[in-house]
C-alpha positions as a Python dict, from the first residue, in 0.01 Angstrom:
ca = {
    (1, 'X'): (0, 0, 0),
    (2, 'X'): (194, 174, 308),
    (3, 'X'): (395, -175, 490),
    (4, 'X'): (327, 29, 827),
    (5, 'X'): (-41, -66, 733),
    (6, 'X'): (-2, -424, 813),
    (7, 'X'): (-194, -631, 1056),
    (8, 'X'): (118, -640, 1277),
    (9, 'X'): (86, -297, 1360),
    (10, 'X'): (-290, -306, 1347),
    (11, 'X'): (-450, -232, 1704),
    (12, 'X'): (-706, -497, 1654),
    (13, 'X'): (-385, -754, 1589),
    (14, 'X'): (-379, -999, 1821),
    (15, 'X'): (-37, -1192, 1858),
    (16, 'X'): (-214, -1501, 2013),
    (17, 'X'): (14, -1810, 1833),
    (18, 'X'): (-181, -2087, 2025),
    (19, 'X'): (-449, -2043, 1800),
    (20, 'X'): (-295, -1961, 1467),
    (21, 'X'): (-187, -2162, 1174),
    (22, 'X'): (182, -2046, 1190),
    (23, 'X'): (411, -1843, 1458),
    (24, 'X'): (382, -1498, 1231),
    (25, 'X'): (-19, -1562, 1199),
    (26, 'X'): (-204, -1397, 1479),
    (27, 'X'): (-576, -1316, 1491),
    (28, 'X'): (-778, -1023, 1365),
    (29, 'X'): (-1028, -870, 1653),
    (30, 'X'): (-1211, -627, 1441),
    (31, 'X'): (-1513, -857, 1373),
    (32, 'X'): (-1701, -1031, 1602),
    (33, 'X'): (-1611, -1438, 1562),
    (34, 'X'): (-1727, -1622, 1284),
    (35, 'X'): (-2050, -1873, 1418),
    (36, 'X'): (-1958, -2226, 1325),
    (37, 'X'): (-2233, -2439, 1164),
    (38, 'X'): (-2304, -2652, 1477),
    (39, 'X'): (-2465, -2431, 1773),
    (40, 'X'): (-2238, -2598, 2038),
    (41, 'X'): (-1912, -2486, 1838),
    (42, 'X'): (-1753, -2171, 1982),
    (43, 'X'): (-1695, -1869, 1721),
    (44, 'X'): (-1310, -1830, 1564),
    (45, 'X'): (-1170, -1501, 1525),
    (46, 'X'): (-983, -1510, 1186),
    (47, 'X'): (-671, -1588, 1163),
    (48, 'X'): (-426, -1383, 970),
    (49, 'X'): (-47, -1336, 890),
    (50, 'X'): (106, -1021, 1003),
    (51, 'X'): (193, -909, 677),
    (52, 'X'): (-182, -902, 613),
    (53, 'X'): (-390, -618, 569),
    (54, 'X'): (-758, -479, 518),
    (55, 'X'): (-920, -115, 481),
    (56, 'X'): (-1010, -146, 853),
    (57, 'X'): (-661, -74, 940),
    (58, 'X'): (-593, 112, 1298),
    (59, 'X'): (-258, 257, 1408),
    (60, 'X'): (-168, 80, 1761),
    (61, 'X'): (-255, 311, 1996),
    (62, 'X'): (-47, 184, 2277),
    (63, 'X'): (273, 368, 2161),
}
């Protein structure tokens, strides 16, 4: 796997710490948010490490 292809440099990356697990985890806003099994729950955006990656992978484009 290329290392530049890691979620940290993924466009759909977002560094937002006040809802991840840890400071390097961010979340991923490829996918809509996941629904949560009770209907007044909001949806979560998944939460992954920077060092993460998928085959959904998008150069930042803000360079």
């Amino acid at each position: 796997m290329n290392k530049s292809a890691t979620c940290s440099a993924c466009v759909f990356f977002d560094e937002h710490s006040r809802n991840a697990a840890a400071p390097s985890d961010g979340l991923c806003r490829y996918n809509p948010p996941v629904s949560q099994p009770n209907e007044t729950s909001h949806g979560l955006w998944p939460v992954v490490t920077q060092a993460d990656w998928c085959g959904h992978f998008t150069a930042d484009r803000s360079a």
